[in-house]
N, C-alpha and C positions, 0 to 999 in steps of 0.2 A: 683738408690740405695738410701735407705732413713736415712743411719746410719750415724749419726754426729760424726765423730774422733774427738779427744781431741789431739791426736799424729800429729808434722808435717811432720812425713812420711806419714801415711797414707794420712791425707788432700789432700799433694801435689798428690800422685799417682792416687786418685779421681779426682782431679781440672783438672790433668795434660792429662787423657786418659790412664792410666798406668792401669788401675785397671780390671781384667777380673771374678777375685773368689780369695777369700780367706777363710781360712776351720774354723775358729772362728775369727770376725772380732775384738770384743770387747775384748776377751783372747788376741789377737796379741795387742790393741790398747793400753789394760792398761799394756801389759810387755813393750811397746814402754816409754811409759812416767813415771816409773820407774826407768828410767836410762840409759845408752850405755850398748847394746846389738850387741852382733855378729848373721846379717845374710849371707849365700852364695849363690851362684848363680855356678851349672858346668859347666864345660864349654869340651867337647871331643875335642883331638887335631888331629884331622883329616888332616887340611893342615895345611900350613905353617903360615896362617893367620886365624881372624877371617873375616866376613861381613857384610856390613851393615843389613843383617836379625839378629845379632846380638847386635845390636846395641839398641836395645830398654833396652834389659838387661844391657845393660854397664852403661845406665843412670839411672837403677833403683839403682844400687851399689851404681854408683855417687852422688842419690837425700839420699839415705840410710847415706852415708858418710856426706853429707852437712847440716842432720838435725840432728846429735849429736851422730852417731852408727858405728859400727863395719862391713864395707864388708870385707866378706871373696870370693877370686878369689879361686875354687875348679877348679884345670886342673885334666883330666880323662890322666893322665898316667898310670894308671890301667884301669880304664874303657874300654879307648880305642880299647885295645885290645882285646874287647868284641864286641863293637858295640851295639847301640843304634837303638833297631829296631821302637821305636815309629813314626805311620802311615809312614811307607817305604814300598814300594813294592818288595825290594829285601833286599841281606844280603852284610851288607859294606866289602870290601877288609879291610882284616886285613892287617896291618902294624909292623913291627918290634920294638922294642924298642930305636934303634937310630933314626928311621925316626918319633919316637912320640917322643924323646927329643928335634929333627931339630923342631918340629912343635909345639913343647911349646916353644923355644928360640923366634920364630917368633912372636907367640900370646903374649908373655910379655911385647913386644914394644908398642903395641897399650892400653892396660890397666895401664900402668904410666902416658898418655895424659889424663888421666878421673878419675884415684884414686892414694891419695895419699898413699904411702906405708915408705914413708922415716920420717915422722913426728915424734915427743915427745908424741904426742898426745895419750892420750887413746883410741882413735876410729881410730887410726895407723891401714890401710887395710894390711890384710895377703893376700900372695898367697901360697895356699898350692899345693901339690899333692897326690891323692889318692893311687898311688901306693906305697907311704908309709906306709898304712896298706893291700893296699890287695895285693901286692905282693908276702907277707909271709906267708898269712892263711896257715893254714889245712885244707886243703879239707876235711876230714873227722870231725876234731871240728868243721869246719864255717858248716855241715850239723847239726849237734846236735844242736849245741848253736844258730845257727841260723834259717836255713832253716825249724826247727821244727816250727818256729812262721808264715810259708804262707801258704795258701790253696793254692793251683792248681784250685780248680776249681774259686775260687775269683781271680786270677791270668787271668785263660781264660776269665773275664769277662769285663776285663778292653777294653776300646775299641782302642786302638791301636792294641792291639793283635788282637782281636774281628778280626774286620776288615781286616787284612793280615790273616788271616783263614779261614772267608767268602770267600775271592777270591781266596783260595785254592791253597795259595802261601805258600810257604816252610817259617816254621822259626824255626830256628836251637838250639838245647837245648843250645848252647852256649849263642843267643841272648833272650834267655828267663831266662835265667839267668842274664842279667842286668840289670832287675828289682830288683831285691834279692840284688845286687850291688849297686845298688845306691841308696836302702834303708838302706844299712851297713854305707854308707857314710855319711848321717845324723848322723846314730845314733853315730858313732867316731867321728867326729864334735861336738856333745853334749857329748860326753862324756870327751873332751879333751879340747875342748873352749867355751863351754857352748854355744854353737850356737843356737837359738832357735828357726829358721824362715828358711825356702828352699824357692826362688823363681826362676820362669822360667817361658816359653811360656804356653800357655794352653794344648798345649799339652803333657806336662808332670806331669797334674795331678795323672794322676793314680800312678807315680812314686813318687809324692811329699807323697801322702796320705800313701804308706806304709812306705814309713822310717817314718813318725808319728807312724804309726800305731807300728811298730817296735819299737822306741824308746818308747813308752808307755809302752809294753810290758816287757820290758827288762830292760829299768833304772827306769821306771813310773815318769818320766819326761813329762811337757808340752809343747809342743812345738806345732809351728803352719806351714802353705802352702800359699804361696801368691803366684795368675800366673798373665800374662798380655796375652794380645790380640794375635794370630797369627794374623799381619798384613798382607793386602795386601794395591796394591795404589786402589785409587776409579774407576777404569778401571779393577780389576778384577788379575792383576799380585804381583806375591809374590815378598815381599818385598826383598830385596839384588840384584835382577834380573837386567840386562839391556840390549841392543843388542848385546852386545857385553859379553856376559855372566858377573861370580860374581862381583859383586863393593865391590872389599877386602877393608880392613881397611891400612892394611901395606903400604909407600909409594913404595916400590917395585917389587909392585903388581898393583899399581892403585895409577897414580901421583894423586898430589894434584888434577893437573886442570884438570884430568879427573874427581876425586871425586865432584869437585865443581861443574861440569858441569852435574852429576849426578841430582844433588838436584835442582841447576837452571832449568833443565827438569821437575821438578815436574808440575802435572797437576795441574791445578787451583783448584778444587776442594780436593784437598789433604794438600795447604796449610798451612790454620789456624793447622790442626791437627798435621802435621810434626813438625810444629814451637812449638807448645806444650808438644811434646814429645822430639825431638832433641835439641832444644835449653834448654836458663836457660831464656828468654824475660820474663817477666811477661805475665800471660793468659791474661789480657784485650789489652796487645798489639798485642798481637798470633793470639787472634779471629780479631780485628782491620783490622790487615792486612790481614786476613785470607778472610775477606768478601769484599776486593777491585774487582774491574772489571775491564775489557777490558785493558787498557795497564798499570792502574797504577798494574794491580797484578806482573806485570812486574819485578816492583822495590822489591816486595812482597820474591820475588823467588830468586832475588839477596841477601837480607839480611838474606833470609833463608839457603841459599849454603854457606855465608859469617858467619856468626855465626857456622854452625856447622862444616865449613870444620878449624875455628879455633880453635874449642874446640880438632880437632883430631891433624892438623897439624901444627896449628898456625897462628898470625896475617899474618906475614909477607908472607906464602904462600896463605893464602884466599887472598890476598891483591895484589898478583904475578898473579893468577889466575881469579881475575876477570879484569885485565889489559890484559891481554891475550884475553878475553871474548870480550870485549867493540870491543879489536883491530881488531879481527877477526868476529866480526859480523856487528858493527856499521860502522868501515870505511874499514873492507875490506882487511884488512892486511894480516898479517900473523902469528905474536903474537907467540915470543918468548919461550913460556912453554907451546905450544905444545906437543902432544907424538910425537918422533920423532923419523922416521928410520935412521939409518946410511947403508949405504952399500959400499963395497968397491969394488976398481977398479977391483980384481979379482973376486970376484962377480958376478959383470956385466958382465964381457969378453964382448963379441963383443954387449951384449943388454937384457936384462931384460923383457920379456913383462911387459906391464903395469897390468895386471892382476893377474902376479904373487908381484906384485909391492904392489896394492892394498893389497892381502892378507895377506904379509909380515908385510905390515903397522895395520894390525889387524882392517882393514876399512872392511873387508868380511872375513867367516869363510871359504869359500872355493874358487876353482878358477871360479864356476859354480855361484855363489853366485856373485860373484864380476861381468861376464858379464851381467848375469841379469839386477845389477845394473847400469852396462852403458847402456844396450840396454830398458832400463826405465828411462833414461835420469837423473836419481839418483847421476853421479858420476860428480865430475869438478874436474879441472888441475888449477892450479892457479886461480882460479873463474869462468874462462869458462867452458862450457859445454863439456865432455868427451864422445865422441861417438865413436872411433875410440878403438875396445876390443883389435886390434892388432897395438899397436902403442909400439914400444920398446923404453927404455931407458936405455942409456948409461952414461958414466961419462963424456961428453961432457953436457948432458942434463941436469950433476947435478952440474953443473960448479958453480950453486947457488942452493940455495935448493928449492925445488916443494913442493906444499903446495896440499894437497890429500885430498878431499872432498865429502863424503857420506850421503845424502839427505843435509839438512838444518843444522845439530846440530854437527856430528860429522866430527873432522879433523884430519889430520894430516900432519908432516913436513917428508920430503925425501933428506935425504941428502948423499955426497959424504963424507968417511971418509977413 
């Protein structure tokens, strides 16, 4: 990219790896240095939490906030109930209205750890919700006033739809309709906070361009689209994934020292870039560490989990968890903040196989899974090697607690409660 910003948002989203398209760089660049401007970012409340696949957006809010501007948190409690078909092969279970207010209470915990919302400040972050305008429409005015302004066939053209059509998969006039929706949401956004920026993944271009195109249309307002990268790691897997499925953001979803151990997993060649996107390090320290080898990337991937598992959860738990790490790798132990089973004497009754022991522990998704892994020599019992699929455990066994071990990286504690 050969455009020099004058803005330090833009700059940093360049320097940083943030940067995938944006629909007028120079229009977005000089409303940036102008003044404090409100952008937003939506967010659908699907579960209870957001995940680290979301997490690139959290820091764009973040880096938005830190260089003198307005994020706005938009939750889809209207949306949601639509569903977002951009590149999905199928159509999302709808959800009720109390289980999207459980699953906004949840996602607001983790967006106070990265924007401030409680300040004096003029660039003071809102969290809004959209279903305080589309709750109410008229169906028949939101068709007039609205839906007059999109083509259908500009609609089949976008390539998310595209694509679920080609493969001659069903998409339901409800979810073609949320496009049309979360182009209204821009345009109330600008109409009500002068909002003048939508960012998100690349993939929801198509979506960003019509609420432009809409708010052109309707107030003749300028406003701009800024996305970032779908990531994946440099191996090929999308980002939020792990063996153990989502890496949520909530800690009651995904302890700390799970999280941390997330990131400390990261492959060598992912580094510098994670460090550059997740943290707030300066770039020439990011690349630095980024380009170390053989064991010092070691320390690389420690300060990488240790930086961002404090930006979510704090000092003192990056700090709990990598004392857990050290203990449990470097001398063998057994490290305290562990994930840990409890199970109780009824429970057990007369003995627990250890395979159902394992799956319990969330060491294997199933019980077929978990002998696999002993019968590939994958599993240990307190550090030895676990061969034995039908070995039971009882509350005799857990007179102290067993420390549960899948390949090299993942643990867990077993204990009697």
């Amino acid at each position: 990219m050969t455009y020099h910003p004058k803005s330090d948002f833009i700059a940093t989203m360049i320097e940083r790896g943030f940067l995938a398209d944006c629909t007028d760089y120079q229009g977005l660049d000089e409303a940036l240095i102008s003044g404090c401007k409100p952008a937003y970012i939506g967010f659908d409340a699907t579960a209870k939490s957001l995940h680290v696949g979301s997490l690139i957006q959290i820091m764009m809010l973040r880096w938005f906030q830190k260089t003198g501007h307005q994020p706005i948190t938009l939750m889809g409690g209207g949306t949601t109930k639509v569903g977002d078909p951009s590149f999905r092969a199928d159509e999302r279970p709808l959800l009720g209205p109390e289980q999207i207010d459980e699953n906004i209470a949840g996602i607001k915990k983790v967006f106070s750890a990265y924007i401030d919302y409680d300040s004096d400040a003029e660039n003071k972050a809102l969290m809004l919700n959209n279903a305080e305008w589309l709750d109410d429409l008229n169906y028949l005015d939101f068709l007039r006033d609205i839906g007059r302004h999109f083509s259908v066939n500009r609609m089949l053209s976008f390539e998310s739809v595209k694509s679920r059509l080609d493969r001659e998969q069903s998409l339901s006039f409800l979810e073609f309709n949320y496009m049309i929706l979360q182009a209204y949401d821009f345009l109330e956004l600008n109409r009500r906070y002068g909002c003048v920026l939508q960012m998100g993944g690349s993939d929801q271009w198509g979506n960003i361009v019509n609420g432009i195109d809409l708010t052109r249309r309707v107030l003749d307002h300028e406003i701009y689209g800024l996305t970032s990268p779908l990531l994946t790691t440099s191996d090929g897997k999308k980002m939020g994934k792990s063996q153990d499925g989502a890496v949520w953001l909530n800690a009651e979803m995904r302890s700390p020292y799970e999280f941390w151990q997330f990131w400390r997993n990261t492959t060598d060649a992912d580094v510098g870039r994670f460090l550059k996107l997740y943290t707030e390090m300066p770039v020439d320290e990011c690349e630095r560490l980024g380009e170390l080898q053989g064991s010092e990337i070691n320390e690389a991937k420690i300060r990488l989990a240790n930086e961002i598992t404090t930006l979510l959860h704090g000092a003192e738990a990056a700090s709990k968890a990598e004392a857990t790490a050290r203990e449990v790798f470097e001398k063998g132990g057994v490290g305290g903040d562990l994930p840990t089973l409890t199970l109780s004497a009824d429970e057990l009754g007369d003995g627990m196989s250890i395979v159902q022991v394992i799956v319990k522990s969330g060491l294997a998704k199933s019980g077929k899974e978990a002998k696999r892994l002993i019968a590939e020599n994958g599993a240990k019992l307190d550090d030895a090697p676990l061969t034995d699929a039908g070995l039971m455990i009882d509350a005799g066994a857990l007179s102290s607690p067993i420390k549960l071990s899948a390949g090299k990286k993942r643990h867990a504690l077993v204990q009697l409660g």
